[in-house]
C-alpha positions in Angstrom: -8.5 -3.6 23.8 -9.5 -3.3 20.1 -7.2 -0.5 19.7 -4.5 -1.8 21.4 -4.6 -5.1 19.3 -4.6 -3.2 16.3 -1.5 -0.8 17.4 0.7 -4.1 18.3 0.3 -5.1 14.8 0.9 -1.7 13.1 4.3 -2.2 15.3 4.9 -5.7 14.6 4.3 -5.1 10.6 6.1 -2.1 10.7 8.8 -4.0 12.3 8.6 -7.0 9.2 9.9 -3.9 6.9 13.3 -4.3 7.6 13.2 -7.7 8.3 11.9 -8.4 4.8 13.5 -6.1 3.5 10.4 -4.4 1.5 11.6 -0.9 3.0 14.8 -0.2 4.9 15.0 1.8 7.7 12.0 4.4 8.8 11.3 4.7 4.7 7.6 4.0 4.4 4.3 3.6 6.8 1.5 2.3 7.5 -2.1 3.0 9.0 -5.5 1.4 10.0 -8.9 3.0 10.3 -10.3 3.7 13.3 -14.0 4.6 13.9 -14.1 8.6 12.7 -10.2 8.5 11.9 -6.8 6.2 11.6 -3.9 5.1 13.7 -0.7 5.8 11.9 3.2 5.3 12.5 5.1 8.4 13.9 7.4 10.8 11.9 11.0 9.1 11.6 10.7 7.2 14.3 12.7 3.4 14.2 10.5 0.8 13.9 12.1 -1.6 16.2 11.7 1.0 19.5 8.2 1.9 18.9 5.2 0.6 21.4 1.7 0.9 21.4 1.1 4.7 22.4 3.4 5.9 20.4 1.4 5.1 17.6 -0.6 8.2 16.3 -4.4 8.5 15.8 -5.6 11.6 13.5 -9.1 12.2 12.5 -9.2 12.9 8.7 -8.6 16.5 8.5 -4.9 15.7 10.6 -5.8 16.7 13.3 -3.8 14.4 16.2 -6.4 12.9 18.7 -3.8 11.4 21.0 -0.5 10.5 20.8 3.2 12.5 22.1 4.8 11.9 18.4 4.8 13.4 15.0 2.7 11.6 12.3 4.2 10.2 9.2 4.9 13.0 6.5 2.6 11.0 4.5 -0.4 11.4 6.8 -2.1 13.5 4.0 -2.5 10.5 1.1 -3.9 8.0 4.4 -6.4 10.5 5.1 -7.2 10.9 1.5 -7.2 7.4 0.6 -9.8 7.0 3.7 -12.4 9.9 2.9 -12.3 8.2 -1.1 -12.4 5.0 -0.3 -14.7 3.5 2.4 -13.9 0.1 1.7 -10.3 0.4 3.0 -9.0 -0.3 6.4 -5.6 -0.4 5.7 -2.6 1.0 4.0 0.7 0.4 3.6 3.2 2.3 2.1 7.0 0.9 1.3 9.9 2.0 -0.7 10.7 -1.8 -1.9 14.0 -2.3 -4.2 12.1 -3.6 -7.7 9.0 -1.9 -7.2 10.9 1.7 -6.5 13.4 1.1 -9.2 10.4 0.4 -11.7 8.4 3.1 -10.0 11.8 5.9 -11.2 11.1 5.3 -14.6 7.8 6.4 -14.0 6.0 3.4 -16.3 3.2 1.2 -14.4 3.2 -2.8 -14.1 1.5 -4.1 -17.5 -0.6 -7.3 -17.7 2.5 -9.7 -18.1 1.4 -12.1 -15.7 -2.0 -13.3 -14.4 -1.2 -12.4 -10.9 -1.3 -8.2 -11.5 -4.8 -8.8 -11.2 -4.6 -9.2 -7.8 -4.5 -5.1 -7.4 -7.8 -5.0 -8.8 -7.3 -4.4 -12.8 -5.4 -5.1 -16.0 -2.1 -3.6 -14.7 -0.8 -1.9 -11.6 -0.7 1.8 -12.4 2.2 4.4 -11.6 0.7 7.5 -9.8 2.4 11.4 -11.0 5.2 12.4 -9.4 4.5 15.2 -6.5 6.6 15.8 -3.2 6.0 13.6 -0.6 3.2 14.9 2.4 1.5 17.1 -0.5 -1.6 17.5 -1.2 -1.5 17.3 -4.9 0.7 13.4 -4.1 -2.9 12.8 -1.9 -4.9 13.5 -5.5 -2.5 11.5 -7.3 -2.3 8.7 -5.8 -6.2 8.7 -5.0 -7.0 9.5 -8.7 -5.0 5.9 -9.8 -6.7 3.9 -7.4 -10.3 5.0 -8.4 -10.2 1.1 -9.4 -7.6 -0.7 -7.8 -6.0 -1.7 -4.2 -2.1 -1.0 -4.9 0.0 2.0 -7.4 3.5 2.9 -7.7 4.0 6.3 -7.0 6.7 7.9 -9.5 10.3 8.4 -8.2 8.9 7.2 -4.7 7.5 3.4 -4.0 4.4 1.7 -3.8 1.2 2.3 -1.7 -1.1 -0.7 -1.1 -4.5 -0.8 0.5 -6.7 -3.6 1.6 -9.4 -4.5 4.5 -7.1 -5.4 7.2 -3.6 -4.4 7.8 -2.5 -7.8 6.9 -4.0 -7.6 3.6 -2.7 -4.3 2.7 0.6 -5.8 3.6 0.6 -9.2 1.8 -0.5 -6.8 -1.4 3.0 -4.7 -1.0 4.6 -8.1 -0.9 2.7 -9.0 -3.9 3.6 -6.1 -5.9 7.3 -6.2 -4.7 7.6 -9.7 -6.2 5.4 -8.5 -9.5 7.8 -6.2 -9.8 10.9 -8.4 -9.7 9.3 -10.9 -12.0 8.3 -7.9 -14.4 12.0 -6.3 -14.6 13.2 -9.9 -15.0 11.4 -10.6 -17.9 12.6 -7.5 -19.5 16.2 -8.4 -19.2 14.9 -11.5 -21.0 14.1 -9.4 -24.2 10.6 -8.5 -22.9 7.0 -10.5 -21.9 4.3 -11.6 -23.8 1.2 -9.8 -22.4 -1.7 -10.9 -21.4 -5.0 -9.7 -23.3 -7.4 -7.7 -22.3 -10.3 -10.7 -22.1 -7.9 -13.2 -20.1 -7.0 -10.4 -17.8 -10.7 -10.0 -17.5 -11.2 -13.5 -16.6 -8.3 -13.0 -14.3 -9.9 -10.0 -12.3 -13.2 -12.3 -12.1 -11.6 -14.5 -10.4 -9.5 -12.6 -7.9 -13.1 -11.1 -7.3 -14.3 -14.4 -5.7 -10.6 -15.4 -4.6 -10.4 -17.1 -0.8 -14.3 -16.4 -0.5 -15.2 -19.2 1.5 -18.8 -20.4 1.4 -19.1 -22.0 4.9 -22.7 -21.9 6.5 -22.5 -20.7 9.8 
């Protein structure tokens, strides 16, 4: 039933893509761990026809434990992602309009506004350009987030992580809008940054951020 659950809202997010407009047609994926491996979209495949077994589970080395499909291309940077980071449950990757734009120019999101500290540091950084389903994209993108949940990937889109699927997905959002906001403010002759001790302060914060302390 667990698995189940969690492939109805891979579909269902997957789904929000287009809706949202964060990544039109089958561009990007998305995946969640599962016990020795993760569930992942298929290769290609429209969101809005997919159901529950067509979604692909793959151990870490690839390797397709059950499902009919092809995985995403991009299977290689969710396994990576995985065996680096234990901590993550989720990823979603998107080819959003601002984020992608920003991302071809190859330059990362500085520390213009308080809210970039939500990925986890004092900017959100733009991983080295390598063709997509590589393994030298996988060490790319894994190098840039040694220290942070979400990275624009040069001349591709954006990858976001987080502990749940929803999570991972509100980040993308997050980084979509940053991104607006960012390219914006350039138009406007260019931000003011942020320092490196309020960004500090910022990162603290998002640290503790929605931590509820509710005894049980």
């Amino acid at each position: 039933m667990e698995s189940l659950n969690v492939r109805q809202e891979i579909i269902s997010t997957a789904c929000d893509f287009n809706v949202s407009g964060i990544s039109a047609g089958t561009s990007g994926n998305l995946s969640a761990r599962h016990e020795n491996g993760f569930l992942i979209t298929p290769s290609g495949f429209a969101y809005n026809d997919l159901k529950p077994d067509d979604i692909i589970l793959c151990d870490l080395k690839g390797i397709v434990l059950s499902g009919e499909l092809i995985p995403s291309s991009e299977w290689p940077f969710h396994a990576a992602i995985y065996a680096a980071h234990k901590d993550v449950n989720a990823i979603v990757h998107v080819h959003s309009p601002y984020a992608t734009g920003l991302a071809c120019t190859r330059k990362p999101i500085p520390a213009f506004h308080y809210m970039v500290a939500v990925a986890g540091g004092d900017s959100i950084p733009c991983a080295d350009y390598a063709t997509f389903g590589t393994d030298e994209i996988s060490k790319n993108i894994v190098a840039v987030l040694t220290e942070r949940k979400a990275c624009l990937l040069a001349n591709h889109g954006t990858v976001a992580v987080g502990n749940s699927i929803s999570s991972a997905y509100r980040l993308a959002n997050e980084v979509e809008a940053l991104a607006k906001q960012y390219c914006i403010s350039m138009q406007l002759g260019g931000p003011v940054m942020l320092d490196d001790a309020e960004m500090e302060a910022n990162i603290e914060k998002f640290n503790r951020y929605g931590k509820q302390n509710i005894d049980e």
